[in-house]
C-alpha positions in Angstrom: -0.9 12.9 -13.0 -4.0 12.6 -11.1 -5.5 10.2 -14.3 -2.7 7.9 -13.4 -2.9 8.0 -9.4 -6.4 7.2 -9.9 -6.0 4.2 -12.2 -2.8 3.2 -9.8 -6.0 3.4 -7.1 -8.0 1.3 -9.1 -5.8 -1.1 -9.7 -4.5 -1.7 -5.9 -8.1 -1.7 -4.8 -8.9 -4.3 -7.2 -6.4 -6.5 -6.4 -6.5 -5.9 -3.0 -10.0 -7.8 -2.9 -8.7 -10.4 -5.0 -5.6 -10.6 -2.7 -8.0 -10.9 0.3 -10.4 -13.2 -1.3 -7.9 -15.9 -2.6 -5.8 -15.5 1.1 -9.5 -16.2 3.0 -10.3 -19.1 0.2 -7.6 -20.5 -1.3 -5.0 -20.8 0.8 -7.0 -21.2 3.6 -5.8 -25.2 4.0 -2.1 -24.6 2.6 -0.7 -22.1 4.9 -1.4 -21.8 8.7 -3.2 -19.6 10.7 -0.8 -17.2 11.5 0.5 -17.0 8.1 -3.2 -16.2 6.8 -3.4 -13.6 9.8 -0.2 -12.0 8.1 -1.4 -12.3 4.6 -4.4 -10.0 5.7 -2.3 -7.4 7.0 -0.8 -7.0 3.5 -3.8 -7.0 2.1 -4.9 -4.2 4.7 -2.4 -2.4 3.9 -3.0 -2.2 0.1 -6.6 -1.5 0.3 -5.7 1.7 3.1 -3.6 3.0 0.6 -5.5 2.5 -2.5 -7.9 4.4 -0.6 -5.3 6.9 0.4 -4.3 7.1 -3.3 -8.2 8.1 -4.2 -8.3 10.7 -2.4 -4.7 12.1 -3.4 -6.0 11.8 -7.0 -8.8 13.6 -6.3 -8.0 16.5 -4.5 -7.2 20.1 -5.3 -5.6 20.3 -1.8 -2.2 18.8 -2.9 0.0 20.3 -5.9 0.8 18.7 -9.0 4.6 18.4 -7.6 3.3 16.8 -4.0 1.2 14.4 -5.8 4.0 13.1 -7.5 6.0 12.5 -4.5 3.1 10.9 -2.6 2.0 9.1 -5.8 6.3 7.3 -5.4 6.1 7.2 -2.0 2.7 5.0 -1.5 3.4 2.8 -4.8 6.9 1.9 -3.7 6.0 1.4 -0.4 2.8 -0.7 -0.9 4.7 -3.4 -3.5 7.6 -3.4 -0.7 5.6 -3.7 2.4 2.7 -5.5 1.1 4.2 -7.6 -1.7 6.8 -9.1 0.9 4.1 -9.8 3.3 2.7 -11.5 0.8 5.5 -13.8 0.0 6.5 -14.3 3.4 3.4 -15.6 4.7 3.4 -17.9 1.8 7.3 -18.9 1.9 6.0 -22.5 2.5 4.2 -22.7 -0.8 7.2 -21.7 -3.2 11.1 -22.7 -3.8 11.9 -19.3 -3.4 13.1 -18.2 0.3 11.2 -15.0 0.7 12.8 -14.6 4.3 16.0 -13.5 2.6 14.4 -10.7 1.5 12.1 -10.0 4.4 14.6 -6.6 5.3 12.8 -4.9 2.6 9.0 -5.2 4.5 10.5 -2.4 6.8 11.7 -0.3 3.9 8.1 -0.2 2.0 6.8 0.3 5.4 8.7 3.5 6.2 8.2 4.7 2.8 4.1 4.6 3.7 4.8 6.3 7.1 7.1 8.5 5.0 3.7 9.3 2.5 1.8 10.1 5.6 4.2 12.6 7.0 4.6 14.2 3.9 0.8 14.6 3.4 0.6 16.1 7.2 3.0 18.6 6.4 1.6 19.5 2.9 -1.8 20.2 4.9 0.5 22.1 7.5 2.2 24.8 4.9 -1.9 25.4 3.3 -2.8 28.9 3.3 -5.5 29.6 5.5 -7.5 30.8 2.8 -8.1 26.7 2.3 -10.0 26.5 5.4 -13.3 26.4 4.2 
């Protein structure tokens, strides 16, 4: 499991700086600047929790079974919140209406609150032998 959080990581990181790159490039003259302003917070987003999803993978602080969870929790939740940030703020560019589908930003974004809490209350339940 964690050989696959860590590639997951990998991947979101990596597109994360392609994300941010082509937002602050190339669709710097098609979409306004409030639009570009959200488009960053997706790609924000997705780089904090690639991050997040580093460190999950490389810990010995989490179990196999939490990992998994977490692992669920941040993938879901960064291709719900992030990828409909990323279609909303470019609605203008496509036939598709993403605002139809804009109730589902919320979702990914409680699923990633959802991913914190749980990590908070795996490190709650540690045995205090962990403390070092």
């Amino acid at each position: 499991m964690n050989k696959k959080i860590l590639i997951t990581a990998s991947i979101f990181g990596l597109l994360a700086v392609v994300f941010g790159a082509f937002g602050a490039h190339a669709l710097k003259e098609l979409i306004t600047v409030e639009a570009q302003q959200t488009f960053e917070t997706g790609v924000r987003y997705q780089m904090y929790h690639a991050i997040l999803l580093l460190f999950i993978g490389c810990t010995g602080y989490i179990q196999q079974k939490t990992k998994k969870v977490l692992y669920y929790l941040i993938v879901l939740g960064i291709i719900l919140f992030s990828g409909s940030i990323y279609g909303l703020a470019t609605n203008l560019l496509t036939t598709f209406d993403f605002k139809t589908i804009g109730f589902i930003t919320p979702i990914g974004g409680l699923l990633l609150i959802l991913a914190w809490g749980f990590l908070f209350m795996n490190f709650l339940k540690m045995a205090s032998k962990n403390d070092n």
